[in-house]
Legacy VTK file of the C-alpha trace (Angstrom):
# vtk DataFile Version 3.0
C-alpha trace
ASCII
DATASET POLYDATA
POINTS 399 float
0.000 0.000 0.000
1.274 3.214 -0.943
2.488 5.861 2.157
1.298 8.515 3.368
1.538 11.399 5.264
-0.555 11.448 8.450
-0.148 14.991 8.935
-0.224 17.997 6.523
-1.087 21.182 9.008
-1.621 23.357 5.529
-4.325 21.142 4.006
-7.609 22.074 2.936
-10.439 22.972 5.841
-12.296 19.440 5.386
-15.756 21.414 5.450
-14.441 22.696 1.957
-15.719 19.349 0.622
-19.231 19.031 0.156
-19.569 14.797 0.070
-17.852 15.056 3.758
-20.360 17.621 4.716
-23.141 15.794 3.631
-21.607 12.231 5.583
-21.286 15.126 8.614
-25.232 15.836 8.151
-26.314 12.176 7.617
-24.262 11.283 10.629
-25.919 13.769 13.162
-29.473 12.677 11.664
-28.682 9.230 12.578
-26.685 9.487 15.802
-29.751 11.753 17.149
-31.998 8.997 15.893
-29.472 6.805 18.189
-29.191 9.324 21.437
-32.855 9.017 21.783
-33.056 5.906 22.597
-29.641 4.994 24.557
-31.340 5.610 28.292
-34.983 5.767 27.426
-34.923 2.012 26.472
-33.196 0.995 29.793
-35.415 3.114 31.302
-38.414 1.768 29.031
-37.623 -1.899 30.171
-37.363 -0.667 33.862
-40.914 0.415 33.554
-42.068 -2.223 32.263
-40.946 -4.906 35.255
-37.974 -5.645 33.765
-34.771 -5.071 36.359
-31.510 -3.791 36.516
-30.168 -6.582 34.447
-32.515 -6.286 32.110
-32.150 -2.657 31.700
-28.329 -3.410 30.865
-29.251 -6.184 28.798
-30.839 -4.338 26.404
-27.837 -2.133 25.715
-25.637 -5.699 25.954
-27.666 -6.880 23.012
-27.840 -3.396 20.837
-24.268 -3.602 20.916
-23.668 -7.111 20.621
-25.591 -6.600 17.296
-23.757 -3.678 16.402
-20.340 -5.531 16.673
-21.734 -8.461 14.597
-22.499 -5.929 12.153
-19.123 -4.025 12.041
-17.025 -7.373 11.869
-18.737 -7.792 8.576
-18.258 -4.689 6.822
-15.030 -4.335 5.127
-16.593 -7.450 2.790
-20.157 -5.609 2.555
-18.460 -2.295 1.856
-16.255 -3.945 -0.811
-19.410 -5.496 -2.033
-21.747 -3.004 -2.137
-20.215 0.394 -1.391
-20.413 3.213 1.471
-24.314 4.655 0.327
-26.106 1.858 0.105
-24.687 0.523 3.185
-25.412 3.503 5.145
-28.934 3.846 3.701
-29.907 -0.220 5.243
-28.290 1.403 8.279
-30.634 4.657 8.652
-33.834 2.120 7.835
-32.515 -0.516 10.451
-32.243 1.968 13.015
-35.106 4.143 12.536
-37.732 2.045 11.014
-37.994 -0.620 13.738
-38.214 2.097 16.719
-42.650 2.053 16.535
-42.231 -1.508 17.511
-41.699 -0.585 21.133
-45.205 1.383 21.590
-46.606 -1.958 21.669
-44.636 -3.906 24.230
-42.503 -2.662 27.486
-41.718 -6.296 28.273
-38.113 -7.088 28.296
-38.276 -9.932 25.083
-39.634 -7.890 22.205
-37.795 -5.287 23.175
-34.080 -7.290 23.125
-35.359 -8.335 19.914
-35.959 -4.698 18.558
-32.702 -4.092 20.032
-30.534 -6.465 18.222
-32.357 -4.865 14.847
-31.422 -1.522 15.515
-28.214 -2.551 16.597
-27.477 -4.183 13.078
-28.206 -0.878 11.557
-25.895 1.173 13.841
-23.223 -1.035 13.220
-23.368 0.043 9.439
-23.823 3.302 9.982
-20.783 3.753 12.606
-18.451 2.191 10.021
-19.339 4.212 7.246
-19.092 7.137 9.124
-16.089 6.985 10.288
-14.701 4.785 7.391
-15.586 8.148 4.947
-13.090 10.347 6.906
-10.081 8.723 5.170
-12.037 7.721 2.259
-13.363 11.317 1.431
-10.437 13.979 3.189
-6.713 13.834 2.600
-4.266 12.735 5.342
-3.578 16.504 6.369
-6.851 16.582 7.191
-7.724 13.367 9.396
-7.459 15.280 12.812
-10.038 17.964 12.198
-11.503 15.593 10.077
-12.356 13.090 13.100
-12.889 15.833 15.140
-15.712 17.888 13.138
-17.393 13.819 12.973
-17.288 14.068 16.724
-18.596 16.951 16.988
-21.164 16.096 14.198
-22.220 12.756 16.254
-21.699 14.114 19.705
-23.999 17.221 19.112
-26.563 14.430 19.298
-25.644 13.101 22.624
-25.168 16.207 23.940
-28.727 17.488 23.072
-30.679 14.237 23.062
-28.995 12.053 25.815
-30.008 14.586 28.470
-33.185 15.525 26.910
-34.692 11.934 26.024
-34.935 11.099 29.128
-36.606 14.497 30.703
-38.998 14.218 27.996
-39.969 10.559 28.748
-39.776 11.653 32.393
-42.387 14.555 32.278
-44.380 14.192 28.849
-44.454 10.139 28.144
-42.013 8.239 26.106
-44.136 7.983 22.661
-42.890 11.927 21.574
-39.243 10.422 21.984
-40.057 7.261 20.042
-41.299 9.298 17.149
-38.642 11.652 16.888
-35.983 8.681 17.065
-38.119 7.060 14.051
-37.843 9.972 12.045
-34.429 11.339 11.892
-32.606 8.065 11.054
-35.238 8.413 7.902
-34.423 12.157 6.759
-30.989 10.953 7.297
-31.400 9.526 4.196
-31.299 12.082 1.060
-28.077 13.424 2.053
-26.267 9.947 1.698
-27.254 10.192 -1.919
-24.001 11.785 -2.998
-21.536 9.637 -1.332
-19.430 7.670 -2.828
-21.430 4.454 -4.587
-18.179 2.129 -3.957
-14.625 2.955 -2.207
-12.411 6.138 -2.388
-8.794 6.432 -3.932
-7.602 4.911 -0.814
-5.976 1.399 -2.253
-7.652 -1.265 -0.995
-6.227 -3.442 2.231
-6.726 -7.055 2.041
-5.445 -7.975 5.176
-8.334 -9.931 7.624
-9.867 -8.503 10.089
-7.631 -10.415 13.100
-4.457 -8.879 11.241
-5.712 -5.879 11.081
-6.231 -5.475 14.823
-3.099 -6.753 15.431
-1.796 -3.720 13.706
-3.984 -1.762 15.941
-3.988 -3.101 19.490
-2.237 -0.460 21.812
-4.458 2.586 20.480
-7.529 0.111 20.510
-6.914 -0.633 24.168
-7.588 2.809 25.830
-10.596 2.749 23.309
-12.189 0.017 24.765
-11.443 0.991 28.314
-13.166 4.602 27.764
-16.052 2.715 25.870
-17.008 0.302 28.523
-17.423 2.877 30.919
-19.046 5.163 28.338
-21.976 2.183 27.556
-21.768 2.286 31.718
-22.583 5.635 31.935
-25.254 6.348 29.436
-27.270 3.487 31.277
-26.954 3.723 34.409
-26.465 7.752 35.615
-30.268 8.166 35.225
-30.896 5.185 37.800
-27.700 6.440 39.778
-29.671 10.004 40.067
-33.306 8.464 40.482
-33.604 10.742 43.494
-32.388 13.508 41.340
-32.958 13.172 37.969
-31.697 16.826 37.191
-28.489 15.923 37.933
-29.152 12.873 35.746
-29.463 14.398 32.718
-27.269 17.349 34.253
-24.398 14.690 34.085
-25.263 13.506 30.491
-25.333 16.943 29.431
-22.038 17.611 30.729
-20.182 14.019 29.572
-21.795 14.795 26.053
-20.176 17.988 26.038
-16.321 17.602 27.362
-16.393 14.712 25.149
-17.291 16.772 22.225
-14.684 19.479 23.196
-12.498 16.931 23.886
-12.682 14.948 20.638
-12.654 18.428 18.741
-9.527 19.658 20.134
-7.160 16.821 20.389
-7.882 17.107 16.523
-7.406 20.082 15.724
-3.862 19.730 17.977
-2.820 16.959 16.139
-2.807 18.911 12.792
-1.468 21.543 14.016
1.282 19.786 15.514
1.879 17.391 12.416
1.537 14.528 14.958
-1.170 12.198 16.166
-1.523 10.112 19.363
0.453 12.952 21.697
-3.084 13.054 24.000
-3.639 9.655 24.169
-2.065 9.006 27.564
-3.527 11.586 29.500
-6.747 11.107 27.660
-7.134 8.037 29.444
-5.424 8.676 32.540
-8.638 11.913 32.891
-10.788 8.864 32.038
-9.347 6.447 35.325
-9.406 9.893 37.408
-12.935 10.603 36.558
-14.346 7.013 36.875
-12.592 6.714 40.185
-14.302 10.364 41.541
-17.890 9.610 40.138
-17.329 5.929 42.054
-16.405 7.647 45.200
-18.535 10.955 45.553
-21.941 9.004 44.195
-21.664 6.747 47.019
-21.935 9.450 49.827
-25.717 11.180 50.345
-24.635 14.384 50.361
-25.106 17.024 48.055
-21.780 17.991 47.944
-20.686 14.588 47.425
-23.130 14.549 44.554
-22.095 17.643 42.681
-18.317 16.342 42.935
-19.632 12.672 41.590
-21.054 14.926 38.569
-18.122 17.244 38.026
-16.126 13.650 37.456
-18.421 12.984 35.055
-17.685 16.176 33.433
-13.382 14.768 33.845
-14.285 11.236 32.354
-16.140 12.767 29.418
-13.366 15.126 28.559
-10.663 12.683 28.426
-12.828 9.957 26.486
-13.366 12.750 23.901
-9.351 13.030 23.288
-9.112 9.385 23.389
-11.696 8.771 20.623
-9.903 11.307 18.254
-6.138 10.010 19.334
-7.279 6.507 18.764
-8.852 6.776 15.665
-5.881 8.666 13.544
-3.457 6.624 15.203
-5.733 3.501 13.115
-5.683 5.208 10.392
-2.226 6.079 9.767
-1.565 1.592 10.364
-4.009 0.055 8.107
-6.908 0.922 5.430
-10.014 3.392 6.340
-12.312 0.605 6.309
-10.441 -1.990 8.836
-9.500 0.908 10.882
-13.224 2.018 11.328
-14.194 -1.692 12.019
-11.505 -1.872 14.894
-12.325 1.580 16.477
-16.061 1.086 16.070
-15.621 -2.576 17.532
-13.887 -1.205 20.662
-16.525 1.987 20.862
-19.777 -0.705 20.829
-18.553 -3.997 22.274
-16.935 -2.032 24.866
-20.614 0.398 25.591
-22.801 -3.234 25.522
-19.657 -5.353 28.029
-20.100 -1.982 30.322
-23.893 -2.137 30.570
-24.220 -5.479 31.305
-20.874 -5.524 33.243
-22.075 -2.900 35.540
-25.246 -4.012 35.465
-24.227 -7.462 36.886
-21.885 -5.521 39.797
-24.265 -3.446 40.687
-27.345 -6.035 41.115
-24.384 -7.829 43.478
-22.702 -4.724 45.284
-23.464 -1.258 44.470
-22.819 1.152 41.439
-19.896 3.118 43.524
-18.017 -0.819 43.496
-19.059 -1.157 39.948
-18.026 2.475 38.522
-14.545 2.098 40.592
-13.480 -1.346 39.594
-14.031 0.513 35.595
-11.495 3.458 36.699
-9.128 0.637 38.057
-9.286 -1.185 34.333
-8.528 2.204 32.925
-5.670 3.361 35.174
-4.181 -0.779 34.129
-4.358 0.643 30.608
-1.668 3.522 31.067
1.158 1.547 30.422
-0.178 0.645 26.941
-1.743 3.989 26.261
2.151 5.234 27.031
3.115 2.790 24.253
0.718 3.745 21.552
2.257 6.490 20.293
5.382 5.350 20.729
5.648 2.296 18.649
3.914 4.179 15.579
5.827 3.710 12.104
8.573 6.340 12.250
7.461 7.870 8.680
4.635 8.155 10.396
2.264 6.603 7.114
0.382 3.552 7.110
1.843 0.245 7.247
2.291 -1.879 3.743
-0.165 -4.588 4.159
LINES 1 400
399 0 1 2 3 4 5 6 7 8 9 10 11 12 13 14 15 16 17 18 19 20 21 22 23 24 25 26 27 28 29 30 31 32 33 34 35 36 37 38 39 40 41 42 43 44 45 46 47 48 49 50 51 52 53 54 55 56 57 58 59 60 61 62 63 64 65 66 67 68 69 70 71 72 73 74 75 76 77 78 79 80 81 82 83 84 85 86 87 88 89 90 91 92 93 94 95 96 97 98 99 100 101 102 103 104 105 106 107 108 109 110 111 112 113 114 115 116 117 118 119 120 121 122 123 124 125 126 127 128 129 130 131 132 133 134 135 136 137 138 139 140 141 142 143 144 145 146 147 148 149 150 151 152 153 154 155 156 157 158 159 160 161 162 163 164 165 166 167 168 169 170 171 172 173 174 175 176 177 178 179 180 181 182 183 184 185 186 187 188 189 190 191 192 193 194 195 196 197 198 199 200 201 202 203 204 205 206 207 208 209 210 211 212 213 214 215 216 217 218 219 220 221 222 223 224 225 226 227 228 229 230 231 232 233 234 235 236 237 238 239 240 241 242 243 244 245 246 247 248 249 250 251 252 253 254 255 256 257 258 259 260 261 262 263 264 265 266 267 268 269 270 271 272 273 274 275 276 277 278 279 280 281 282 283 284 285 286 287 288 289 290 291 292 293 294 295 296 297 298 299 300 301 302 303 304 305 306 307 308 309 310 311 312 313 314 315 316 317 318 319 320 321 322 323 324 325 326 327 328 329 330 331 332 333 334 335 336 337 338 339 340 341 342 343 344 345 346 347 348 349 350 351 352 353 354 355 356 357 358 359 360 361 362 363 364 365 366 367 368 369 370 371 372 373 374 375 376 377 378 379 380 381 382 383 384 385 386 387 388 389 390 391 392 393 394 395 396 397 398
């Protein structure tokens, strides 16, 4: 495979090209379409008699889905090409969401689940597939970060608000609006790219591609478990309170999108990816280990500190997303390196809501949240590493 330069500070603004602005616009419809749904199913389930298991098994199985889905897309992409993959995505997504009006029981809904988690799959490899297929390798860093900030937008307006709405007006407004956008979606994807880019193809599988990947996929998956954690579970955390429920998924929505945004734009600037990694994750350990510690102490104060940690965790998740993801790119193609990231995002999200789910049915969700921040802080060493053993030309590796 041809090199290349993972870093050109004087490239083109990526917004200068109109097929990745329309993959930016697509991407929010669908990742809104997404948000929606995230804590209003768990909470859905809850409602219905189903438990705290439950509850995390329906994110388990969403993601389980979603992983099945992304382990199969370099060949589907190959096959078929980037738009009408991501079109079966917006449909799998959105269409199935009226389903739940009839049923709060915790079967149908798995089973909805593991639909719509098919579809996201698609759509998450696409995504962020189409940054190297569609931007040139100066532009990768702002490149990944305007996509954060294009699917984080979403989380930070319709985590928080989802579940206040399902909270105060009744969960059918929500379940409308999450069928909906994933459709309009749609018409935007209609001037992608019908196959892939210029960027030569990588044969390699899908278990040699990861281990080209590992060390930056590591601190992925450790932020991601707790992320899946998070978005489940602070609503039930702050059942007392749910303002500082969706207070806390405002606020982890939002460092993570300034987070994500400027460890990209650094890493153009500075001709060099993978510099934030480390204490990326090390704010992720520090904030898993504070929310652990202050939410299990009644007290208000103890309660604002538990969501100020929140705040920490989302910030350095947001730099490890961005770090992560260029470091993949510049080691194999844009289509294996979206499969590996997205793999560590959602299998990580799904093992974290039915890990903590599990420990906090046995313990409590302080033990559950801190035993996370202690898997994080044993990822350091590796995080340390990532950058480090990078390909000193700093371009992709031959396959």
């Amino acid at each position: 495979m041809p090199t290349m330069s993972l870093s050109q500070p004087d490239a083109a603004s990526p917004l200068r090209n109109g097929r990745f602005v329309a993959m930016l616009l697509a991407s929010t419809g669908l990742f809104a379409g997404f948000s929606l749904l995230v804590s209003v199913v768990p909470l859905w389930v809850v409602r219905g008699g189903g438990g705290e298991f439950a509850a995390g098994a329906s994110t388990g199985v969403f993601m389980a889905t979603t992983v099945l889905a992304q382990l199969l897309m370099t060949g589907l992409v190959r096959r078929f090409g980037y738009r009408a993959m991501f079109i079966v995505g917006a449909l799998l997504i959105g269409a199935p969401v009226p389903l739940l009006v009839l049923s709060a029981a915790w079967q149908p809904v798995l089973a909805i689940s593991g639909i719509r988690g098919l579809g996201f799959g698609i759509m998450t490899v696409c995504g962020s597939a189409l940054i190297a297929e569609l931007l040139p390798a100066g532009s990768l860093g702002r490149g990944s970060g305007l996509y954060g900030i294009a699917v984080g937008l979403p989380l930070l307006v319709c985590l928080p608000a989802s579940t206040a709405i399902a909270e105060y007006t009744g969960f059918l407004p929500v379940f409308v609006a999450a069928t909906a956008l994933p459709l309009l979606a749609i018409p935007p994807m209609l001037v992608l790219p019908r196959g892939q880019g210029d960027t030569p193809a990588d044969d390699r599988s899908v278990t040699a591609a990861a281990a080209s990947v590992w060390r930056p996929w590591l601190p992925m998956l450790a932020g991601s478990i707790a992320f899946g954690a998070m978005v489940t579970f602070l609503p039930l955390v702050f059942a007392e309170a749910p303002a500082l429920g969706s207070a806390s998924l405002l606020l982890m929505s939002a460092t993570a999108l300034g987070g994500r945004w400027l460890a990209g734009l650094w890493g153009d600037r500075a001709a060099s990816a993978g510099r934030m990694l480390l204490a990326g994750i090390a704010a992720v350990a520090a904030g898993l280990l504070g929310f652990a510690g202050g939410s299990g102490i009644a007290t208000t104060t103890a309660m604002v500190l538990a969501v100020g940690c929140v705040a920490v965790y989302g910030a350095g998740f947001g730099v490890v997303q961005n770090d992560s993801l260029v470091l993949m790119f510049a080691r194999v193609s844009p289509a294996h390196a979206s499969v590996a990231w997205n793999v560590a995002f959602d299998a990580g999200q799904g093992a974290g809501a039915v890990a903590v789910g599990a420990m906090a049915a046995a313990t409590s969700y302080p033990v559950a949240f801190g035993a996370l921040g202690l898997f994080a802080l044993a990822v350091l060493p590796v995080s340390a590493r990532a950058r480090a053993d990078r390909p000193s030309s700093e371009s992709r590796l031959e396959p």
